[in-house]
C-alpha positions in Angstrom: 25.3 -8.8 4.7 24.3 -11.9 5.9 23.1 -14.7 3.8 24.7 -13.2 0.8 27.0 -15.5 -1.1 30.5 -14.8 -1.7 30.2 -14.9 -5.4 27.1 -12.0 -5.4 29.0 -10.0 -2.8 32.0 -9.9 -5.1 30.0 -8.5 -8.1 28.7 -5.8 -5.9 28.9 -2.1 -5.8 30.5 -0.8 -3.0 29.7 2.4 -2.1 32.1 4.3 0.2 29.7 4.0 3.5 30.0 0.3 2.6 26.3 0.1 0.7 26.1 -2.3 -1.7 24.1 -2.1 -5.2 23.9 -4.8 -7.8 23.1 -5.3 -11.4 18.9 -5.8 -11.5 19.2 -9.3 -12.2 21.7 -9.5 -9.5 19.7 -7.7 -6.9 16.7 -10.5 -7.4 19.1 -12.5 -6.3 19.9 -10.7 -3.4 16.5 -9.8 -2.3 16.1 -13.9 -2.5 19.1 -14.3 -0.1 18.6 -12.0 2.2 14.4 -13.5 2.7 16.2 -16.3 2.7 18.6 -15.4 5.6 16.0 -13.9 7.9 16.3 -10.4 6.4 13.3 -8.1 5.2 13.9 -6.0 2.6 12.4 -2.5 3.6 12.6 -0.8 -0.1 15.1 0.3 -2.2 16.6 2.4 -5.3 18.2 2.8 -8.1 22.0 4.0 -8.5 24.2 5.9 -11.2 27.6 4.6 -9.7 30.9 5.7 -10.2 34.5 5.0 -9.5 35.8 5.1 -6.3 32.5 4.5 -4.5 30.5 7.2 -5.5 27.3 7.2 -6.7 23.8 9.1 -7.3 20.6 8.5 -6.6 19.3 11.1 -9.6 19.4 9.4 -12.5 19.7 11.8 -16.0 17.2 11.3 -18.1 17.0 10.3 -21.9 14.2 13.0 -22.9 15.9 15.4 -21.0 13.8 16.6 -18.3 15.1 17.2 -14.8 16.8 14.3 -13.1 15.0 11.7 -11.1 15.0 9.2 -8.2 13.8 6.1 -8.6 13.0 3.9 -5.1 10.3 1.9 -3.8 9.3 0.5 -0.5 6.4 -2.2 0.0 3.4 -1.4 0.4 2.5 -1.9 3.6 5.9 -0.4 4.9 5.3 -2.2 8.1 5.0 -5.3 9.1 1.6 -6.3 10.2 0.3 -7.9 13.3 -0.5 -11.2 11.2 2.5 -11.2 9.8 5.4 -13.6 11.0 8.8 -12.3 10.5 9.6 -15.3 8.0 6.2 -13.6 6.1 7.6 -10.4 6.3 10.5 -11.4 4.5 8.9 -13.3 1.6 6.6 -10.4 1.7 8.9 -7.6 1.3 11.6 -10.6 -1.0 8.1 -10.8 -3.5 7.8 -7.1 -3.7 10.8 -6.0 -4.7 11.1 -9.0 -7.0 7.5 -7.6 -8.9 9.1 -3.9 -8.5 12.7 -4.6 -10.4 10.4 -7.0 -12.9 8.8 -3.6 -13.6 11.8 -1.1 -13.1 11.6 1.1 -15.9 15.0 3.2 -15.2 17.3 1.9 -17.7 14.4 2.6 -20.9 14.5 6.5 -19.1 18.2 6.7 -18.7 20.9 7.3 -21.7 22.0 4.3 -23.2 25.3 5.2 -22.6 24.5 5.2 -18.9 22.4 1.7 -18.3 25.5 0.1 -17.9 26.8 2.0 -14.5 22.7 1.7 -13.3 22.8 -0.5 -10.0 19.8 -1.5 -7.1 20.3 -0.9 -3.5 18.3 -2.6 -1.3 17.8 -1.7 2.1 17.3 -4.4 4.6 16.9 -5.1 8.2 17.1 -8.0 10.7 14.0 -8.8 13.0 16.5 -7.9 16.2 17.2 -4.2 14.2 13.7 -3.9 12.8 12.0 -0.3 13.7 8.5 0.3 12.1 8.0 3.2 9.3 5.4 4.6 10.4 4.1 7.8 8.8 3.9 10.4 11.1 0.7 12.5 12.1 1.1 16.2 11.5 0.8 17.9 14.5 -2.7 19.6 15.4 
């Protein structure tokens, strides 16, 4: 990924696609380096990872109800007609700062767990960038 330091690429997950997931505190950093190289962050979530690359997106849960995914994407998804694309990228870098600041997975996930519990981020660059929009139901 571009922007990314060598030292927080190297205490990445890597996930057999190549995807990369980081610790929480590492993925603030991330989602500051990525902003910070001209890439918006468009969401992201939250990883049980594994040896060899895998990993799963349904975390177990401590009170033992069903599994559950845990990923976010700003709100607005899109970037707006005011926005710059250096606004964009602050603006999706500050929400997912304020969402891992809130993450609640590791106090729902076994202890035993937390440790292997990683954030993905999704990003794009301005030349790549494709609005989510949500699409009408037909009539």
């Amino acid at each position: 990924m571009t922007g990314l330091p060598d030292a927080l690429l190297a205490r990445a997950f890597r996930a057999r696609n190549g995807d990369l997931a980081w610790t929480r505190d590492d993925a603030l950093r991330a989602a500051e380096a990525l902003a910070a190289g001209g890439l918006a962050v468009l969401g992201g979530e939250v990883w049980l990872v594994g040896d060899d690359g895998w990993w799963d997106a349904r975390l177990p849960t401590d009170d033992g109800t069903p599994p559950a995914a845990h990923s976010w994407a700003p709100d607005p998804s899109d970037r707006q007609d005011s926005e710059s694309w250096t606004e964009f990228c602050a603006r999706t870098r500050d929400y997912t700062a304020a969402v891992l600041a809130a993450a609640e997975a590791e106090a729902l996930t076994p202890p035993t767990l937390r440790p292997r519990l990683r954030y993905y981020l999704s990003c794009t660059s301005e030349d790549a960038y494709r609005p989510i929009r949500k699409r009408r139901p037909p009539c």
